[in-house]
C-alpha positions in Angstrom: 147.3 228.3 129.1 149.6 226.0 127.7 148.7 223.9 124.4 149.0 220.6 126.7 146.6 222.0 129.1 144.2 223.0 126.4 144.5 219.2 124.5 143.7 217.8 128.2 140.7 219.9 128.8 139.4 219.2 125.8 139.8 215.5 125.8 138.4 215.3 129.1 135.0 217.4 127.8 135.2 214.9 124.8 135.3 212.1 127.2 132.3 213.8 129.3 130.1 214.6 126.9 130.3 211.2 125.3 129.9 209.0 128.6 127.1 211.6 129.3 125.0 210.8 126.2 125.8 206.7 125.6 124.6 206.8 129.9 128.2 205.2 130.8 129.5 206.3 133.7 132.6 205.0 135.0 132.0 206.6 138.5 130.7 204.4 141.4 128.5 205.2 144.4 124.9 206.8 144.8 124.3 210.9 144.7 123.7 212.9 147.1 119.9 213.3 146.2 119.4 209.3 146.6 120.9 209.3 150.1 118.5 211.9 150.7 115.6 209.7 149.4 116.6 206.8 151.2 116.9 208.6 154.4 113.5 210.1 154.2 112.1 206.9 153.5 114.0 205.3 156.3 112.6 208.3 158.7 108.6 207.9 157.6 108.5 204.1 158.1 110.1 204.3 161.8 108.0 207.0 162.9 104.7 205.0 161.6 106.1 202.1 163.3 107.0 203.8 166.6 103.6 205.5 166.3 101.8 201.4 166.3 104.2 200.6 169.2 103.4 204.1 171.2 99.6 203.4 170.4 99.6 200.2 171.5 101.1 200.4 175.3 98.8 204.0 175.7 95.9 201.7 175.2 97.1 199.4 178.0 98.3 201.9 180.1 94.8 203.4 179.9 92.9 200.2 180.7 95.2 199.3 183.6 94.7 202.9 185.0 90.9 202.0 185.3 90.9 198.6 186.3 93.9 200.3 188.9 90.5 203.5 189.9 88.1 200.1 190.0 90.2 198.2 192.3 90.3 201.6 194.2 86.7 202.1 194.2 86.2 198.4 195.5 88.8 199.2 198.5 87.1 201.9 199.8 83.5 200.7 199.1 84.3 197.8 201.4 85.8 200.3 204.3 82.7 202.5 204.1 80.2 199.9 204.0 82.0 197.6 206.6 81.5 194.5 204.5 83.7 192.7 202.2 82.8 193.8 198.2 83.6 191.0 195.7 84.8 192.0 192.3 84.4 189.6 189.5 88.0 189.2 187.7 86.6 189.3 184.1 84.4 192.2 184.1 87.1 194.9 186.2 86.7 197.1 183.6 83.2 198.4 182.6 81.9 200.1 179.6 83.7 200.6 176.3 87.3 199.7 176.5 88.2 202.1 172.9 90.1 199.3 171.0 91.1 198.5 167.6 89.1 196.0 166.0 92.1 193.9 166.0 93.3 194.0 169.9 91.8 192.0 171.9 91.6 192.9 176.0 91.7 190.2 178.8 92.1 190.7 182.5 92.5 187.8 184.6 93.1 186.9 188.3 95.8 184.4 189.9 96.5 183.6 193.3 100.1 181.5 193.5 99.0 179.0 190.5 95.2 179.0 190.2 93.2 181.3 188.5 90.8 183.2 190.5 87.6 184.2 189.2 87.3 187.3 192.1 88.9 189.1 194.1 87.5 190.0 197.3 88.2 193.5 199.9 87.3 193.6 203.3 86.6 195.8 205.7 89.5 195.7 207.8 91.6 196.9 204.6 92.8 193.7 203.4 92.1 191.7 200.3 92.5 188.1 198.9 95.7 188.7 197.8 95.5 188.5 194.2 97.7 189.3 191.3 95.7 190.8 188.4 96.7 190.4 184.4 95.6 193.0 181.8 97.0 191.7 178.6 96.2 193.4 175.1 97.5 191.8 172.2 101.3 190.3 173.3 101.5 193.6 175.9 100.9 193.2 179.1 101.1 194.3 182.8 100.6 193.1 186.0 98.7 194.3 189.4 99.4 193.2 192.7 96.9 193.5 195.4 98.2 193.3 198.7 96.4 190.9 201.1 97.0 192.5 203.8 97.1 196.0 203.5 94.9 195.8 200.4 97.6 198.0 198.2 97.7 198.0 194.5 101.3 197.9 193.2 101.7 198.1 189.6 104.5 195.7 187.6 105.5 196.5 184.1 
């Protein structure tokens, strides 16, 4: 090596050494090991947020499917017995409903714009025609009940 090349080297050691203990440092940007951080960080919160999000429609999805089996129920109750069965629109979903503390669950009946307070099957197969809300929290879907085949269709 030439004595230029040597000087250089050394200066730039010199150089290194001193910005290394006084903490200057004239580069800019973040390390690879911060990016890292940051990314992992970024990862955990959106899978606990998607996790809230996923938890919250598999609750509703749950409650619809058995207001949906009550509804069901009600249908063919009505066929077999050959008169009309009368559900009451608050109470389509008996027993424990398994929510958080903090949702709160509400089903409600409508029929163009009044509220209903039941909705009635008859024997014949038809219904009352109603459309049936299950709301918890801001989520929410919607049932329709046929009037005159008495079919439940199911609107996100």
């Amino acid at each position: 090596m030439s004595s230029a090349t040597v000087q250089i080297i050394t200066k730039a050691v010199k150089e290194r050494t001193w910005m290394w203990l006084t903490g200057i440092n004239r580069e800019c940007g973040f390390t690879l090991l911060e990016l890292l951080v940051v990314i992992a960080l970024i990862g955990l919160l959106t899978s606990v947020g998607a996790q809230t999000v996923f938890h919250s429609r598999t609750n509703l999805d749950q409650q619809v499917e058995r207001v949906e089996q009550n509804l069901h129920k009600a249908s063919m109750q009505a066929r077999e017995s050959g008169l009309p069965v009368i559900i009451d629109c608050a109470r389509l979903v008996k027993g424990p409903t398994g929510l958080s503390e903090g949702d709160t669950f509400e089903t409600s009946c409508h029929s163009g714009n009044y509220t209903k307070d039941s909705l009635t099957f008859y024997p014949d197969g038809s219904s009352s025609g109603e459309i049936v809300e299950i709301q918890i929290g801001d989520d929410h879907i919607r049932l329709f009940v046929d009037w005159l085949s008495g079919e439940i269709a199911r609107d996100q």
